[in-house]
N, CA, C and O of each residue as an XYZ file, in Angstrom:
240
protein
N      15.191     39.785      7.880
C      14.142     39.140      8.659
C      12.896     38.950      7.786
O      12.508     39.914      7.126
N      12.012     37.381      7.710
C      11.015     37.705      7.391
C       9.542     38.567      8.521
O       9.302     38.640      9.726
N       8.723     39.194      6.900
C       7.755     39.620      7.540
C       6.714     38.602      7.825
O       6.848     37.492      7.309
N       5.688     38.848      8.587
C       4.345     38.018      8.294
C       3.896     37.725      7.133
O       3.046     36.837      7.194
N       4.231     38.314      5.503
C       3.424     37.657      4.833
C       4.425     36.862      4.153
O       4.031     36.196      3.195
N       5.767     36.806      4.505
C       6.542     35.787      4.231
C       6.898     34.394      5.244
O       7.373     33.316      4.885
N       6.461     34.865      6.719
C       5.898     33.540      7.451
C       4.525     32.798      6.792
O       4.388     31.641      6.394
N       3.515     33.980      6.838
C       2.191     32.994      5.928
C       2.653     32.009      5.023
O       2.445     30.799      5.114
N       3.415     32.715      3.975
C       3.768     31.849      2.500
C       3.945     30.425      3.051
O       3.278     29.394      2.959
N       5.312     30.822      3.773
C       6.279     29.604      4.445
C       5.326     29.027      5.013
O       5.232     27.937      4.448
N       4.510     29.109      5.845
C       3.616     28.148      6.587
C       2.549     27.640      5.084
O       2.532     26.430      4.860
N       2.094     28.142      4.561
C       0.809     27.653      3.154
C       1.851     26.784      2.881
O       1.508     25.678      3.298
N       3.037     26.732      2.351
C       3.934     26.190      1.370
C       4.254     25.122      2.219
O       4.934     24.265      1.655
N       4.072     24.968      3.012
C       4.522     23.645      4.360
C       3.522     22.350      4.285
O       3.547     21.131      4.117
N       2.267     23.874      4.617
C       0.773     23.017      4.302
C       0.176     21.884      3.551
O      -0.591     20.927      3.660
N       1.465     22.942      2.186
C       0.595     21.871      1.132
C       1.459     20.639      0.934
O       1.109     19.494      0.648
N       2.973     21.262      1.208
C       3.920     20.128      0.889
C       3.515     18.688      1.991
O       3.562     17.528      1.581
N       3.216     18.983      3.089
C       2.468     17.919      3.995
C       1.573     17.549      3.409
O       1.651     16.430      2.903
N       0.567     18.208      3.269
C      -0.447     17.502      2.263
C      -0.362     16.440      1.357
O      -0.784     15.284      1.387
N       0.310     17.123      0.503
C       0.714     16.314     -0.882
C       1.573     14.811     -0.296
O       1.413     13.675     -0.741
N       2.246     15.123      0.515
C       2.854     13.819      0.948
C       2.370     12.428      1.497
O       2.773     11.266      1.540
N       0.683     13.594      2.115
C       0.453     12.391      2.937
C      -0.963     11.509      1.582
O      -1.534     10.423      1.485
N      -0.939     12.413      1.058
C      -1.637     11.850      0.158
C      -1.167     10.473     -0.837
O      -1.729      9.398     -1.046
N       0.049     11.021     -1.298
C       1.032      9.870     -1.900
C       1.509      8.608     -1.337
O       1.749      7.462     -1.717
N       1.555      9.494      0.020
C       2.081      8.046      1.053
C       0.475      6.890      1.276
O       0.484      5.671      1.445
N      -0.553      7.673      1.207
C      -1.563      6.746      1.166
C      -2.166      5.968      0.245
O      -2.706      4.881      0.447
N      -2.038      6.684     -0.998
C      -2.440      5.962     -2.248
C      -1.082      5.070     -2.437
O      -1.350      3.998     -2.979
N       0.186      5.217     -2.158
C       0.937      4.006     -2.418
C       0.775      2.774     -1.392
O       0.883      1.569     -1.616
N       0.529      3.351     -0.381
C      -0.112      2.176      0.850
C      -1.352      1.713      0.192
O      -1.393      0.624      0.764
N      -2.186      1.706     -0.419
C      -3.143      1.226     -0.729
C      -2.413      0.495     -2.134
O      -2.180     -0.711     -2.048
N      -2.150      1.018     -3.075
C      -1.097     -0.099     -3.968
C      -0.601     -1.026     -3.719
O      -0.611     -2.067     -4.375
N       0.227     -0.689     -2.145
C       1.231     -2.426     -1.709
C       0.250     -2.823     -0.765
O       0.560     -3.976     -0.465
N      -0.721     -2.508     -0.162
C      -2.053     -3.454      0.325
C      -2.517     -4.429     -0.442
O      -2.500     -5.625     -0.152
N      -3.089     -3.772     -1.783
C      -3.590     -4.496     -2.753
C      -2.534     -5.545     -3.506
O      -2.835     -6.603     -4.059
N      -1.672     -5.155     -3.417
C      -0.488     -6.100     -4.310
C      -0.331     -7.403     -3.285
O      -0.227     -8.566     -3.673
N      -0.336     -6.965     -1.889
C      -0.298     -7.642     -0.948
C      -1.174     -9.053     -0.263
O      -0.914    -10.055      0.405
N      -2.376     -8.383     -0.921
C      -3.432     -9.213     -0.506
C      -3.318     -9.967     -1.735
O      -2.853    -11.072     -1.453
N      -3.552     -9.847     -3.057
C      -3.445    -10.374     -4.538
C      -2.164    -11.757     -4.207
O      -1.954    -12.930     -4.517
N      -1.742    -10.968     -3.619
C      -0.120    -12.181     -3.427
C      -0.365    -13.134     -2.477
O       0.194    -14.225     -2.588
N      -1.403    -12.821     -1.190
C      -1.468    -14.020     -0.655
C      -2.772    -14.720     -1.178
O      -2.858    -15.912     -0.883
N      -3.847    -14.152     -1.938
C      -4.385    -14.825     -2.100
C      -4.252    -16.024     -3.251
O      -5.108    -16.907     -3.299
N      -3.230    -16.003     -4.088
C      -2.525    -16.679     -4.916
C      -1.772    -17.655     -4.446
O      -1.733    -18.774     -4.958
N      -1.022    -17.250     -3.285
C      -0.601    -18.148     -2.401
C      -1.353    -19.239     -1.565
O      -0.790    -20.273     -1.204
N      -2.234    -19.042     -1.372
C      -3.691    -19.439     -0.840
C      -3.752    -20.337     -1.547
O      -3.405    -21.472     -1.219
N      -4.195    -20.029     -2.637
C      -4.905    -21.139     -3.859
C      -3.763    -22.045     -4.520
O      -3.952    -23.093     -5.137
N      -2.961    -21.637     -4.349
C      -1.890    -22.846     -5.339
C      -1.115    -23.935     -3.774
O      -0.515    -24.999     -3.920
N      -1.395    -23.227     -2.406
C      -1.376    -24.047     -1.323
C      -3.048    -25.120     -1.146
O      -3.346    -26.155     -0.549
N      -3.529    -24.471     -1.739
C      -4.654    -25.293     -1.564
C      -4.957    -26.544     -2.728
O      -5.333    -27.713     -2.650
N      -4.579    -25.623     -3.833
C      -4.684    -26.648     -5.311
C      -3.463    -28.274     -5.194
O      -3.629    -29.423     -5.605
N      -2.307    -27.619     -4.451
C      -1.387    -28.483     -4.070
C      -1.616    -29.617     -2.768
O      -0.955    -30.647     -2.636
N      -2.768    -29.134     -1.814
C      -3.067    -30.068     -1.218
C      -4.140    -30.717     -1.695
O      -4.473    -31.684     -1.011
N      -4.990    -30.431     -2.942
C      -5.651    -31.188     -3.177
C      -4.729    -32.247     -4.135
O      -4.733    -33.475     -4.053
N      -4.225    -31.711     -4.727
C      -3.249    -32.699     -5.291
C      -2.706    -33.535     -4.883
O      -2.671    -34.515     -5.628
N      -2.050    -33.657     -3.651
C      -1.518    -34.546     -2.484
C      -2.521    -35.637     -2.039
O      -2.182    -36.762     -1.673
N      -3.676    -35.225     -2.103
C      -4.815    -35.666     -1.257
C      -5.484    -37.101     -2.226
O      -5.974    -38.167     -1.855
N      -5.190    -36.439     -3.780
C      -5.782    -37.539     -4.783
C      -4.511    -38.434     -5.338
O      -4.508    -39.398     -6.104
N      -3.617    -37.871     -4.780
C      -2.223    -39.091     -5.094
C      -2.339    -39.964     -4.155
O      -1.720    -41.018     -4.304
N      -3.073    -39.790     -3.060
C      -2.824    -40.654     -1.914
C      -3.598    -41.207     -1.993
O      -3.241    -42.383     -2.064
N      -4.849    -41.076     -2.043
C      -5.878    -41.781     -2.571
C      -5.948    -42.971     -3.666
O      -6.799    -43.859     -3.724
N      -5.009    -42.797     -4.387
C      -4.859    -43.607     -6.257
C      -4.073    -44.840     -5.101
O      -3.603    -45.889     -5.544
């Protein structure tokens, strides 16, 4: 059987492993946010560069 200071451990050692996880899980959410936004805003601009393009062919 454990004692109490081998429940403590087990509970600290839980603590941190949650911890640590949620930390990782957030800084990689903030990585594919940023990758995310970078990607549409690229998308953005080459939809936009392409309708200006459209816009001065039609024009000629």
């Amino acid at each position: 059987m454990m004692d109490r200071f081998d429940m403590l451990m087990c509970a600290v050692a839980g603590y941190v492993a949650v911890v640590t996880l949620v930390r990782l899980m957030i800084t990689r959410r903030d990585e594919v946010v940023g990758y995310l936004r970078t990607e549409l805003e690229r998308q953005a601009a080459a939809a936009a560069a392409a309708e200006e393009h459209d816009d001065e062919r039609d024009a000629a």
